[in-house]
N, C-alpha and C positions, 0 to 999 in steps of 0.2 A: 436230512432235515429233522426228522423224529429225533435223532441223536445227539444234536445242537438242542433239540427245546428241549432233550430229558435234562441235558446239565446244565440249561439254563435258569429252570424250574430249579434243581435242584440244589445252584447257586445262590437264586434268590431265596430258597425257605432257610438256606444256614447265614444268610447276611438278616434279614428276618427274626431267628431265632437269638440272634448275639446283637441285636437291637435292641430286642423284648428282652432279656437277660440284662444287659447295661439299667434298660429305663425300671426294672424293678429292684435293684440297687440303690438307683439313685433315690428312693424312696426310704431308703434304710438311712439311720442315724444311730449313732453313738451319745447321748444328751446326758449331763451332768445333773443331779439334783438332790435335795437336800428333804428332811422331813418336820415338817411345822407341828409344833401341838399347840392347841387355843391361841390360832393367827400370829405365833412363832417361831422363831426357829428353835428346834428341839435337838439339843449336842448328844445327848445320850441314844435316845433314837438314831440319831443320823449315824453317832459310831458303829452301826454295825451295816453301813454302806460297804459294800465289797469293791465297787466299781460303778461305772457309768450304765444308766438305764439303753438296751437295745428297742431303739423303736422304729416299727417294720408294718407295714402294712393294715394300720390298724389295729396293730399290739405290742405292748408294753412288756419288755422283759428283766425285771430287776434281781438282782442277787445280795442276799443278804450274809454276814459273817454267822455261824452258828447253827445249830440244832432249837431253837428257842423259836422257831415260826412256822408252826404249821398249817397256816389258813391268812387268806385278806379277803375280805369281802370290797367290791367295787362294785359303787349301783345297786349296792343289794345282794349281790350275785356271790356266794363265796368261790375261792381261786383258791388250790391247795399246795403250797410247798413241795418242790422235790427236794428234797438231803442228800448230799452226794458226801458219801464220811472222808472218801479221799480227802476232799479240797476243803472240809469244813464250810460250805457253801449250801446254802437252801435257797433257788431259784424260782423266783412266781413268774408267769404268764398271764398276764389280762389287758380288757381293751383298755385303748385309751391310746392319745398323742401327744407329741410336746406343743403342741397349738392352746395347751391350759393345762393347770395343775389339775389334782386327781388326788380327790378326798377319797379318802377310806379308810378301814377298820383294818387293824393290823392282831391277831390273835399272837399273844404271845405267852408261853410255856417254860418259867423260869425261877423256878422257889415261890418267894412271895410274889416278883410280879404275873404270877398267871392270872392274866385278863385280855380285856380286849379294848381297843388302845385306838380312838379319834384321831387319825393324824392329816394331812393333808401331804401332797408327795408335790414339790413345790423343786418347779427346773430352774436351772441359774445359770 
């Protein structure tokens, strides 16, 4: 009898386990978006989109083309750049979902434009 309920118990926590695993998935997206300056769409800005924004749990992961971005502030809060020189790739992390766009400050490191740059980060 012990024997039946150790592998029944132990049945049930790995159907359990790849339950919780599917449904925190299913919370994950792949979300396409573009970057607004002064309420529109901004082509120069947006050219240095790498790809689709990852968005997981309450966080926002976008990748930008370049060495040219070391900081975004969201909320106030600054998020710093990782550069990865392989991929030519500078990767932020901060909150936010695709449930609304996501104004922020994009700091950018580039000849004359080094400044710090109102954009609005706007899903499509």
């Amino acid at each position: 009898m012990a024997k039946v309920l150790k592998k029944s118990l132990t049945l049930t926590l790995l159907v359990m386990t790849l339950v919780m695993a599917m449904a925190a998935s299913a919370f994950a997206s792949s979300e396409s978006y573009e970057f607004h300056y002064a309420g529109s769409y901004h082509s120069h800005s947006s050219s240095y989109i790498a790809g689709p924004a990852d968005v997981n749990g309450g966080q926002v992961t976008i990748t930008l083309t370049g060495n040219y971005f070391p900081e975004v502030k969201v909320g106030g809060t600054s998020y710093y750049g990782s550069y990865n020189s392989g991929t030519n790739l500078t990767t932020f992390v901060f909150p936010g979902s695709a449930a609304a766009d996501i104004p922020l400050e994009l700091k950018v490191v580039a000849g004359p434009h080094a400044a710090w740059y109102n954009l609005t980060l706007v899903w499509i």
